[in-house]
Each structure stands twice: as C-alpha cells, then as structure tokens.
Backbone bond lengths (Angstrom), bond angles and torsions (degrees), N, CA, C in turn:
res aa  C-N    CA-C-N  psi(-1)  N-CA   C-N-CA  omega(-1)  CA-C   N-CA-C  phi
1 X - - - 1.451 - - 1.518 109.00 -
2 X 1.398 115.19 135.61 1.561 119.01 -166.88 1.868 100.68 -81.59
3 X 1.380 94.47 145.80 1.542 96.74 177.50 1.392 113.45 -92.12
4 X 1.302 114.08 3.92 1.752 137.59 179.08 1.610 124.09 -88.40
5 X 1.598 98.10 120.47 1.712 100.90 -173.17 2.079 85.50 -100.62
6 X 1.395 117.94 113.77 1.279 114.84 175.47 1.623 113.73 -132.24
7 X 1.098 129.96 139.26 1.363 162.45 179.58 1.482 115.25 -110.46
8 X 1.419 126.66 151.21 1.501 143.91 -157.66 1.993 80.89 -132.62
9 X 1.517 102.49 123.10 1.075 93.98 151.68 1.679 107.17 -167.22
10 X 1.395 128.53 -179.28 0.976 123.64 176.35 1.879 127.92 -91.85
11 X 1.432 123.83 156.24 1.405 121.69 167.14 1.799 111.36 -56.29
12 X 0.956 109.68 143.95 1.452 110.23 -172.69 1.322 79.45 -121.79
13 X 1.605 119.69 -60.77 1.966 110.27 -153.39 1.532 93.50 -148.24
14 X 1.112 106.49 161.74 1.133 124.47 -174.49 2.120 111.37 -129.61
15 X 1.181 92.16 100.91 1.990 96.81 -169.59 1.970 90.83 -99.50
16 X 1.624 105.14 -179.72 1.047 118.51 149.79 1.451 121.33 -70.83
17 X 1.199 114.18 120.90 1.437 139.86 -164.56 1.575 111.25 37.35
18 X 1.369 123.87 46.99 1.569 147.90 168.45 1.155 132.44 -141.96
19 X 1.570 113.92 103.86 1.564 115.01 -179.79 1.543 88.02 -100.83
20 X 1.742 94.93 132.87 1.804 101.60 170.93 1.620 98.08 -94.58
21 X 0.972 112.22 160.04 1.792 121.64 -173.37 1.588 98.79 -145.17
22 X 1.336 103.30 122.83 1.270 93.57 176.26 1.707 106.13 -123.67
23 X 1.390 105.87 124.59 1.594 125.65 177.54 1.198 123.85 -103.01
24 X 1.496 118.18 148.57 1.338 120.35 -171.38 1.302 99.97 -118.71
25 X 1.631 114.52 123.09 1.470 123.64 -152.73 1.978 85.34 -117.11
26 X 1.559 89.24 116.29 1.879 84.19 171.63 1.240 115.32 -131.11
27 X 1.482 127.63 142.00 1.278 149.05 -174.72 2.002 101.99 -37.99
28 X 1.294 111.30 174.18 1.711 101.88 -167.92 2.025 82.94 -87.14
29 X 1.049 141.44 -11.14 1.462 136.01 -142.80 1.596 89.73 -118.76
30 X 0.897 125.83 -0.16 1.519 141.84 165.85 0.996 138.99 -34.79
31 X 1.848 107.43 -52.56 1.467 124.36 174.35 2.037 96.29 -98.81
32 X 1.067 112.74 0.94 1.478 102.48 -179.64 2.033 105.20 -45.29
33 X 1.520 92.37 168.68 1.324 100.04 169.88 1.059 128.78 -76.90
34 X 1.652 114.13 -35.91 1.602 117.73 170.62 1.344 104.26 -103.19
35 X 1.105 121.28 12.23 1.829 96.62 163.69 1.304 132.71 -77.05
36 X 1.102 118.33 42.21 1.858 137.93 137.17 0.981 105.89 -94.80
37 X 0.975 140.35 15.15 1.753 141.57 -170.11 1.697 102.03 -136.68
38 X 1.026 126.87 -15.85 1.574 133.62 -169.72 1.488 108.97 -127.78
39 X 1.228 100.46 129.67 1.739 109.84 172.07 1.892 131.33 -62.47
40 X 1.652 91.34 -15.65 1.513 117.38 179.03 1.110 99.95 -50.89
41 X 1.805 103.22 -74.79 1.386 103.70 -170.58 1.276 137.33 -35.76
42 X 1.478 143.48 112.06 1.855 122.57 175.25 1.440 78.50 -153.47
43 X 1.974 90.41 170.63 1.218 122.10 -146.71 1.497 100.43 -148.65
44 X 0.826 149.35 116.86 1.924 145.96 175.84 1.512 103.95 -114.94
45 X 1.241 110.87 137.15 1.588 120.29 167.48 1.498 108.77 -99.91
46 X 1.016 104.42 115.05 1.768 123.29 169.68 1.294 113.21 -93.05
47 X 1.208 110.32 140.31 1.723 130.78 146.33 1.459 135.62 -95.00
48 X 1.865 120.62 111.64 1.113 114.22 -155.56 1.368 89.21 -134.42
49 X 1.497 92.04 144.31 1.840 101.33 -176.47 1.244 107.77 -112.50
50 X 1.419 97.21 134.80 1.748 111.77 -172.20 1.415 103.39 -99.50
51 X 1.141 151.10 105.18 1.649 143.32 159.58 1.563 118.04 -51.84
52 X 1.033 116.18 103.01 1.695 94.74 176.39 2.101 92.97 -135.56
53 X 0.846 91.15 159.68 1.680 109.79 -171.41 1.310 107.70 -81.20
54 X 1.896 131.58 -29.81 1.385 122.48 133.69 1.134 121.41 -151.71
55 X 1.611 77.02 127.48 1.387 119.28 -177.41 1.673 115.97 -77.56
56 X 1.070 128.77 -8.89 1.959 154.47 155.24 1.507 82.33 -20.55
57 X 1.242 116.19 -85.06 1.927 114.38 -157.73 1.260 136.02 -25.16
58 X 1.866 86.79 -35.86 1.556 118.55 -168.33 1.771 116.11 -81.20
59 X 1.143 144.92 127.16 1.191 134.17 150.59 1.941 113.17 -117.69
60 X 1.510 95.58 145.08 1.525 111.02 170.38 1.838 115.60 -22.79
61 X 1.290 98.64 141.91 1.899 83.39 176.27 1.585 107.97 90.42
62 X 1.366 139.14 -26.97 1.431 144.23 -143.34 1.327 97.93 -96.70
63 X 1.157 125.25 121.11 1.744 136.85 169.41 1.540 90.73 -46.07
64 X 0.914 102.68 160.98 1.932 122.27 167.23 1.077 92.14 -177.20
65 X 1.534 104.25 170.41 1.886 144.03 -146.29 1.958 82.95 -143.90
66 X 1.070 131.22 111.76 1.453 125.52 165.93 1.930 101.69 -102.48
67 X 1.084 109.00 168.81 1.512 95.21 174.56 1.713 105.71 -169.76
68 X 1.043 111.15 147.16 1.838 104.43 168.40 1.119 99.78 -137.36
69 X 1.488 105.43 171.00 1.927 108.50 -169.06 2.296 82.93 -97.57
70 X 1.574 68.50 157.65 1.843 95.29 174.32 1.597 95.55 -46.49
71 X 1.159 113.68 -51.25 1.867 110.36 178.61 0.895 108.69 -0.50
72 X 1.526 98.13 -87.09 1.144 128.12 -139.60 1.715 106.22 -90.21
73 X 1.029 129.30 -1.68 1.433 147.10 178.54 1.686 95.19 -97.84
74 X 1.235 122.32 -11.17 1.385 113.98 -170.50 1.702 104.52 -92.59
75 X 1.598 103.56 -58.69 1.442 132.53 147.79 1.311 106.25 -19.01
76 X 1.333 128.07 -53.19 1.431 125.22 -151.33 1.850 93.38 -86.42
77 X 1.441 101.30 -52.11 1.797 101.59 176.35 1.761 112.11 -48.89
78 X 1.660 103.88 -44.19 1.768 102.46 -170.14 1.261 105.08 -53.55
79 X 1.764 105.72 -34.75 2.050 100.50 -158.56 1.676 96.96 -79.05
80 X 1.120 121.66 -48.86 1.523 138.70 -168.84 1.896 104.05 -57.88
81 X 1.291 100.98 -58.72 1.563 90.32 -164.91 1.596 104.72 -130.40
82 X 1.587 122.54 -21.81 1.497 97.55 178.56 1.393 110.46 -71.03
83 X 1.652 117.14 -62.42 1.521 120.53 -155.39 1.826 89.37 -47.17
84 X 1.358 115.03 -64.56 1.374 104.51 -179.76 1.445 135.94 -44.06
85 X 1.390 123.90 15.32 1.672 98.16 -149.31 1.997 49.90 -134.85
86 X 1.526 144.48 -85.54 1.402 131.84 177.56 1.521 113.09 -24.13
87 X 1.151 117.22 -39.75 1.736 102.63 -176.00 1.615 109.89 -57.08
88 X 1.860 90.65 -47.93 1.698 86.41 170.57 1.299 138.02 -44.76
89 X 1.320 93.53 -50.05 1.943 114.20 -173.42 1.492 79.90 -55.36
90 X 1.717 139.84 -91.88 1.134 133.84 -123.26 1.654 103.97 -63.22
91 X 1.451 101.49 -60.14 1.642 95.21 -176.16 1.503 118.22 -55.44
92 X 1.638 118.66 -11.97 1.479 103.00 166.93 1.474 135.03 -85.68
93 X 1.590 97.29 -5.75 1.328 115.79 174.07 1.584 111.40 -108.49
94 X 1.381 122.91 30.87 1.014 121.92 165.09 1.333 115.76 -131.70
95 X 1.255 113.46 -12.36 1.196 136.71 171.11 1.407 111.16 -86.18
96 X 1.165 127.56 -19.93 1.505 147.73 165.05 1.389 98.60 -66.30
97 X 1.138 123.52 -65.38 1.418 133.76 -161.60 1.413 107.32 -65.89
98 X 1.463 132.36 -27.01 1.473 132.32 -163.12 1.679 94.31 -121.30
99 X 1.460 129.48 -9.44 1.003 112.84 157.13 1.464 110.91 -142.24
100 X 1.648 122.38 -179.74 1.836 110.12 -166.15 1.374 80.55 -116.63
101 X 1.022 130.73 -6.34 1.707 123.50 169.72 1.316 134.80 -47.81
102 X 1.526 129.53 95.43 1.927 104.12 -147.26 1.428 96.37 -100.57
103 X 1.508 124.30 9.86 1.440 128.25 173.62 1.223 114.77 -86.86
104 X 1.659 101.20 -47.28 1.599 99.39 -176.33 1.730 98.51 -79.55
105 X 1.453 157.82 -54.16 1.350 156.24 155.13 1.691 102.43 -7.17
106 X 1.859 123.01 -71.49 0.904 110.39 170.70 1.685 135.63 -26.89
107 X 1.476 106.52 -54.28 1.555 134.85 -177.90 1.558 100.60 -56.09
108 X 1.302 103.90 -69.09 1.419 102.91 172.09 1.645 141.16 -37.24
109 X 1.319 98.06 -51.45 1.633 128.52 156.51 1.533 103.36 -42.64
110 X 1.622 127.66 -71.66 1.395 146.77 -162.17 2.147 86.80 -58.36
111 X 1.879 105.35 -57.91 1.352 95.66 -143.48 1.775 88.44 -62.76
112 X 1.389 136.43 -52.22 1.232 139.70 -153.31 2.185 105.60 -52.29
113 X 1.016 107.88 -18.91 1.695 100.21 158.99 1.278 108.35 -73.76
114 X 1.600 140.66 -2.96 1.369 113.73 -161.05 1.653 90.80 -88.06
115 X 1.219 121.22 -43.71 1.503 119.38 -176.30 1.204 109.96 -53.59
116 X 1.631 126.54 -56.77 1.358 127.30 -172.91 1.383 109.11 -52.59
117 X 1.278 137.49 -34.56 1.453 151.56 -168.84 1.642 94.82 -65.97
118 X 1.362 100.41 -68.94 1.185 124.84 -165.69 1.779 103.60 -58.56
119 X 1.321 128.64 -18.52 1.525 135.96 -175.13 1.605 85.64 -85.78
120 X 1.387 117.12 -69.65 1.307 129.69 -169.37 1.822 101.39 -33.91
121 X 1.731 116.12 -69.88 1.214 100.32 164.56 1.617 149.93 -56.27
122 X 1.036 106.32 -7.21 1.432 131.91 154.94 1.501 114.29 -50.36
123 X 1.448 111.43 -69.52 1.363 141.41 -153.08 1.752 87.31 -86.31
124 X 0.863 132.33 3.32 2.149 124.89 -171.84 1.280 104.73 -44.09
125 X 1.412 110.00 -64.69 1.263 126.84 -138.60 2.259 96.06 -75.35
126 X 1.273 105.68 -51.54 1.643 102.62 152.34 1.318 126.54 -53.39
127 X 1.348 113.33 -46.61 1.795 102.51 176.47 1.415 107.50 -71.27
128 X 1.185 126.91 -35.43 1.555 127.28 176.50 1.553 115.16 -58.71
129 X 1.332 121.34 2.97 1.285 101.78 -167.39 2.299 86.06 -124.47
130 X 1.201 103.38 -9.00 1.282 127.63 163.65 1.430 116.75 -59.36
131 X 1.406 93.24 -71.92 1.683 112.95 -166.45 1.666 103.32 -94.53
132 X 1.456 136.38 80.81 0.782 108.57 -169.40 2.382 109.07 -148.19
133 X 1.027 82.51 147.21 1.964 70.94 -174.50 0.977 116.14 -94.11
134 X 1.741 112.33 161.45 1.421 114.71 -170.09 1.243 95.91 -126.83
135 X 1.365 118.28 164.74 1.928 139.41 167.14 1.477 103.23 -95.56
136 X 1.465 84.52 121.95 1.429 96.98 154.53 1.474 129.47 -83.48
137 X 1.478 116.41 144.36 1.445 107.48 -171.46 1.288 94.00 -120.55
C-alpha cells in the first residue's frame, strides 16, 4: 500500500522558489455516466504550491504528478480540524461547568479558536515548510 496522497495537475505559475499547480480534485461519483444529470457529482480546481529550490526544469503548461505522504495529510487534518474541533468540546464543557449560561459557554467555546487560528497563522511559515508537496518527475 502506497504511503503517497498524489494528484495530476497542471503549472499555473512559476514564482521564486514556487511552482503553483493547479488540480482538479473530484468527488468518487464524478466520472459516473449520469453525473451531469445529478447534483452529487462536483469537482473544485485547487491551487497548490510546491516549494522546490529549482524550479528552472519546470515551465507553465507542464503536466505534473504533485504528491505528499499520508503524514503529512494526517498532520494537516490534526492542525486544521482535530486539535480544533477538542479545543471546542473542552472549553465548552468547562465553561458549562463554571457557568449555567449555554449562550455565553457557547461564545466562549466559538471565541477560544480565534487565538488558536490566529497562533496557527503566526506559525505558517514553520508549518509550511512541514506540511508541504512535492513533484514528481
């Protein structure tokens, strides 16, 4: 079993030490036969930036294979939605406990992601060099 999450997509841009790749990520009901006929089906085009130190090889237009290991796709769910989705639960149940208010507890719960968010954006430029995809050649 491959330890590789990989996508086919094309060069969009070419930065200093940034190839943008843009992929078209589609639902499994996607390639069905009637999904022009069904609302299930959808498809989103993403833009994902690859860092590589040279980027020379690459020109605009160029098929590529981008790929990251499950790792780091795991990493990316813990920072994005687990630690956050437990931070909620705890501070709303502690905030429950010290007050009977389930509006203001809610609020509390809601406000305590703004910091963590706000650490997370802080922290980019380290998690980005963490969380990050590569081209396959």
């Amino acid at each position: 079993m491959s330890n590789k999450i990989s996508h086919s997509g094309v060069i969009e841009q070419i930065l200093d030490g940034c190839v943008k790749v843009r992929i078209v990520q589609t639902s499994a009901c996607a390639a069905c036969k009637v999904a022009a006929h069904c609302n299930a089906a959808e498809s989103k085009i993403k833009i994902v930036d690859v860092f590589c130190s040279d980027n020379s090889t690459y020109q605009v237009g160029q098929d590529v294979v981008v790929w990251a290991s499950k790792d780091v796709a795991n990493k990316a769910l813990l920072l994005g939605f687990g630690i956050p989705f437990l931070l909620l639960i705890c501070v709303l149940l502690i905030a429950l406990r010290f007050t009977s208010e389930e509006g203001i507890a809610a609020l509390t719960a809601l406000g305590s992601l703004v910091p963590y968010y706000f650490m997370l954006w802080l922290l980019r430029k380290k998690i980005q060099r963490q969380i990050a995809f590569h081209i396959d050649n």
